[in-house]
N, C-alpha and C positions, 0 to 999 in steps of 0.2 A: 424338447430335447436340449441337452446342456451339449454346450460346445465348449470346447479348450480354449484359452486365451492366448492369444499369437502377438502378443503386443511384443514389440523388438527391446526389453530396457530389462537387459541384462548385464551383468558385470565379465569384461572379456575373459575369456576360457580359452585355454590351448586346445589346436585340434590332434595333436597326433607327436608323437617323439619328436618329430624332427622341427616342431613349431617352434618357436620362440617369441617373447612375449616382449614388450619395451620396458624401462624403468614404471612408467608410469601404470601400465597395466598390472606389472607385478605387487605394485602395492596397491591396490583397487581389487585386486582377482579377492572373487569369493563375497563383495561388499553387491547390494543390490542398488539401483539407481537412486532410491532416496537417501541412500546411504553415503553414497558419494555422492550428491549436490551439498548436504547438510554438513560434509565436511570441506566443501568447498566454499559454501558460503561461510561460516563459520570462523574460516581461516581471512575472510577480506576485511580490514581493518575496517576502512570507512562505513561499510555495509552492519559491523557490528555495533560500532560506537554511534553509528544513528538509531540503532534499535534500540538500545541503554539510554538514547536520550527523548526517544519517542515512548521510550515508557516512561519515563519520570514525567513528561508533559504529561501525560492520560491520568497517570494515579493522580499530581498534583491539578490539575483541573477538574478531576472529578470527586474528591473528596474534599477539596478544602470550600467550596461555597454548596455542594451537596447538586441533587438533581430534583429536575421538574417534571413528575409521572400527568398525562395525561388519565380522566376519570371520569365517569356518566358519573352526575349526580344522579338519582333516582326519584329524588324527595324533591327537585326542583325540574326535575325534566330538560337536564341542559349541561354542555360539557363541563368541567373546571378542570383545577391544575391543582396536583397536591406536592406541597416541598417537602422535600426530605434533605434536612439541614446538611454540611459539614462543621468542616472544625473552624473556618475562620467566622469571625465576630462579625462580620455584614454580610448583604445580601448585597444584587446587584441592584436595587433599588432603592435600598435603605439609606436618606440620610443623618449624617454627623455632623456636630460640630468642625467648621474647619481647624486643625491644626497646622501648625508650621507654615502657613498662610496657603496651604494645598499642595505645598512640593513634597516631591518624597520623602518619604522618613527612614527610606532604606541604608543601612550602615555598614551592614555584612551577613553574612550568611548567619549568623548568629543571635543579628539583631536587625532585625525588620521593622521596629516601631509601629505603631496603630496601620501605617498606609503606606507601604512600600513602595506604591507606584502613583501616591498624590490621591486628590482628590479635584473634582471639578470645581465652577463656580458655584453649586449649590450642596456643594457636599458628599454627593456620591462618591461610594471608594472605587477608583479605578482599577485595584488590585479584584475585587468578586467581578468589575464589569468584564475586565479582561478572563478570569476564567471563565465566566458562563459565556462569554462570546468564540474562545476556544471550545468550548464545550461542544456547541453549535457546530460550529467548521466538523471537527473531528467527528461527530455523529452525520453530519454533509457529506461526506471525503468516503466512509467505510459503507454508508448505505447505499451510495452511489457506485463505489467501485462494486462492490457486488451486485447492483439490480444489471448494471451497464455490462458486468461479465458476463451475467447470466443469459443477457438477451440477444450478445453477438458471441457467443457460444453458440446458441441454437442455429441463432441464423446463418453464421458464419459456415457451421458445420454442415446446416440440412443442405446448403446452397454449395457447396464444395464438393459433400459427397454424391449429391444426384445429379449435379451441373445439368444439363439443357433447358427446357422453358423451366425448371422451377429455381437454378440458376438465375435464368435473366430476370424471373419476376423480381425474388428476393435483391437482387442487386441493382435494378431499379428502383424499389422501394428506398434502399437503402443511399441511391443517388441523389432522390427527392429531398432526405433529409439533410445529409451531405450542403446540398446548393443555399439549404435558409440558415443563414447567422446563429450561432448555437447562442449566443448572448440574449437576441432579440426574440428567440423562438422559447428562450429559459427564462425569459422577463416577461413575456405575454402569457404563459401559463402558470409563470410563479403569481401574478397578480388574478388571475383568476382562482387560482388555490386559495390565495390570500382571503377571497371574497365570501368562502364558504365556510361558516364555524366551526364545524367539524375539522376541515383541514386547517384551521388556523389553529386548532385547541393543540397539534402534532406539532405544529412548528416546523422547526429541521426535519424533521421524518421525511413530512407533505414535500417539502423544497427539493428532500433528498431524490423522492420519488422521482416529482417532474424532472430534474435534472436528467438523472440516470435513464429515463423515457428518449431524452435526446442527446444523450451521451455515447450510445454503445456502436455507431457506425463504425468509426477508425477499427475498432476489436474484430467488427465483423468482415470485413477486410481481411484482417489479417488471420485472419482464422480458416476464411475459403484459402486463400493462398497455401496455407499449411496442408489442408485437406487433399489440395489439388494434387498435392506431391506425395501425399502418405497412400492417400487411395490406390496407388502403382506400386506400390510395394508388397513384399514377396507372402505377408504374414497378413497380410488383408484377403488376398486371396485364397490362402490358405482359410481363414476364417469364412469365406465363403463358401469354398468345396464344403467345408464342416456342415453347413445348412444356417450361418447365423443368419439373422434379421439382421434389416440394415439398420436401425435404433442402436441393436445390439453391438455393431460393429464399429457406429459412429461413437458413442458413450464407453465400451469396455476396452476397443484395442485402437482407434483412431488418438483418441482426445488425451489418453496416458502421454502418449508420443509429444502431442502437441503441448502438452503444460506449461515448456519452459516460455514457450510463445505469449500465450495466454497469462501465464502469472506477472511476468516482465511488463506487458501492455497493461496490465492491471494496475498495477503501483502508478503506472504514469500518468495512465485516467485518474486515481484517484490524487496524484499528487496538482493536476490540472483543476478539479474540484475546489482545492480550497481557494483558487485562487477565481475561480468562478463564483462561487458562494460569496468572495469578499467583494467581486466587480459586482453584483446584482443588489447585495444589500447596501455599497456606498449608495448605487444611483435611486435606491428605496422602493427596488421590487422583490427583495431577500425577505428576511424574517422581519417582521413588524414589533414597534412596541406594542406595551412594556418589555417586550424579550429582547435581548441584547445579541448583533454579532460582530464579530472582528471590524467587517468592513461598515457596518452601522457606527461603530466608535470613529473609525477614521472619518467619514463624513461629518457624524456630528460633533467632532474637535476639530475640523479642518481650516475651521477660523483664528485659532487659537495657536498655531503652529509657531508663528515667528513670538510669541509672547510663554509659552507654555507648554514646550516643545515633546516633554516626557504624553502629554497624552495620544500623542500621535507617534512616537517612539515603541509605546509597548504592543501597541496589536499589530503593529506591523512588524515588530522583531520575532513575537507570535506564529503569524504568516509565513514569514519567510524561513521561522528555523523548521515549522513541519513539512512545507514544499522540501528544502531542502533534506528531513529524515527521509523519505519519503522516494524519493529521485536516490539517495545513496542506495538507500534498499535496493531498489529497482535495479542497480548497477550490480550488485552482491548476487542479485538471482540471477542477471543476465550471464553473468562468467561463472554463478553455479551450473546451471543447465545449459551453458556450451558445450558444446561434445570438442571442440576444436581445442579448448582450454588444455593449456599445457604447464598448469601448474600442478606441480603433484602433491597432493593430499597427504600431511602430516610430513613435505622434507621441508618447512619450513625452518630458520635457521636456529631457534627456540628447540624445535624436535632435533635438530641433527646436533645442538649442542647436548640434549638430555643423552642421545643415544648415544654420543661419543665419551661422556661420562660414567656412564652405566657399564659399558661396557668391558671386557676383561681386562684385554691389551690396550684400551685408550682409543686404538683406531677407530673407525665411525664403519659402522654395522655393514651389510650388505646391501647395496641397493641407494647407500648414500652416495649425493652428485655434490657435495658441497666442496670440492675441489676441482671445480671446472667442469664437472659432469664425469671426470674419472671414476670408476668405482672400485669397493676394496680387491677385487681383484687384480684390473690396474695398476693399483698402488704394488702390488706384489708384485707381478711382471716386474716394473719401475725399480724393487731392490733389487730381484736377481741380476 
């Protein structure tokens, strides 16, 4: 039997003549709730200009040294790795003659020379080692936040919405993982991936995996708590008397509600990731050679610092600018899917300059607060 969906993520509605709505409701009415996050995030400066710059890192790392497809030989009965080039002239293990005696040949955006970010003592360009070591993280960072979403989602949820012993199991379980060093317990598993050909031919995949295996508690956490308090609410019950499953109830009208929870805690796992990824690979239980990551460069330049300083400059400026996209986002979705958020959608001072333009009399439209929160009404009163 199909049952109605009672999920509460509506855009506010007057109930009757005498209702009245706020500024902010009146311009929202009639907008569904993705509609008003998307225009809330949209509007957060930081949260956008890190997106603009977490794309340019992804396209520019993934097209200019190309990617590494895992592959069954067949004809050899054993994995291999087939590359599929970009557009810059090395690889990360190909070496060149040294120029410019290995420092950068970086001059502007215009003109890059052979090695923008040097080269080592033996000639490797530091410019493919840095992207295919970005590569890495960022394929670390998205396969992680989603295995880690996925599994304290469930757990979070089955153990919220049934609470009693299957409560206490799930959040016992999940205390035991809690208590061991998520370092020491991501370094004993990343080294036994390591051991196995198969999971070593995956690389970042393998690493992603175990990660995200001991990743997902903090989520799970926060996800029972969410549950605890939605499960009391008037449209859960409602979907009850209807005759839903409880699958039904946790997945179509629980989990809608909780998103902003869950997507906010997601950016931050995964912005935790990169930097987990780079602590496991300096101490060389991360990705193994020949495959390159952020924090494998940092170790293996880490002698070179006070003589040769740009190779330990660039994976770490690396690192630090995607935790930081990363963390901005997270901030852009947490005051999109506030509900408490009291900025209102489209009076930003851009919008109330177009609307005062546009407009007949010059005045600024109805429903504009860009005079102290007066509105054109107000202003009326004010000349009479």
């Amino acid at each position: 039997m199909t049952t109605p969906n009672f999920t509460e993520i509506t855009s506010p509605q007057p109930h009757g003549p005498g209702d009245e709505l706020t500024i902010e409701q009146r311009e929202t009415i009639g907008l569904s709730q993705g509609q008003i996050v998307w225009r809330r995030f949209v509007r957060h400066t930081g949260a956008m200009v890190s997106t603009a710059v977490l794309l340019v890192i992804v396209l520019l790392v993934f097209t200019s040294v190309g990617i590494v497809v895992p592959w069954w030989d067949f004809s050899e009965g054993k994995f291999t790795q087939i590359q599929v080039p970009g557009w810059w002239a090395y690889d990360w293990n190909s070496i060149a003659p040294i120029e410019n005696g290995g420092n950068p040949t970086f001059v502007s955006l215009f003109d890059w020379g052979s090695h923008p970010f040097g080269q080592d003592e033996i000639g490797r360009d530091i410019f493919a080692r840095v992207m295919r070591g970005t590569q890495q993280s960022l394929t670390v960072m998205f396969i992680y936040g989603i295995l880690a979403a996925v599994i304290g989602i469930i757990v979070g949820g089955i153990a919220g919405y049934y609470r009693g012993w299957v409560d206490n199991v799930l959040m016992r379980v999940t205390d035991l993982f809690l208590v061991i060093p998520t370092l020491v317990f991501a370094a004993v598993l990343g080294q036994l991936a390591g051991q196995n050909e198969v999971l070593r031919a995956y690389g970042a995949v393998s690493l992603a995996v175990v990660l995200g295996l001991v990743g997902w508690m903090s989520l799970a956490r926060l996800v029972r708590g969410e549950f605890l308090t939605l499960r009391e609410r008037e449209f859960v019950d409602a979907a009850r008397v209807a005759g839903a499953s409880g699958r039904r109830i946790i997945f179509r009208h629980i989990l809608p509600n909780a998103l902003g929870v869950v997507i906010v805690s997601t950016t931050l796992l995964m912005s935790a990731a990169i930097i987990l990824e780079a602590n496991l690979s300096f101490l060389g239980f991360g990705i193994q050679p020949p495959d390159v990551s952020l924090g494998q460069i940092v170790q293996e330049y880490q002698g070179a610092f006070a003589t040769r300083p740009w190779l330990f400059w660039f994976p770490g400026a690396f690192i630090v600018a995607i935790a930081l996209c990363i963390n901005f986002i997270g901030d852009g979705l947490r005051d999109a899917f506030d509900p408490r958020q009291r900025k209102i959608p489209g009076n930003g001072t851009w919008s109330r300059m177009w609307r005062t333009l546009t407009s007949r009399d010059g005045r600024p439209t109805k429903g504009d607060t860009s005079t102290g929160g007066a509105s054109t009404g107000d202003a009326s009163k004010a000349d009479v």
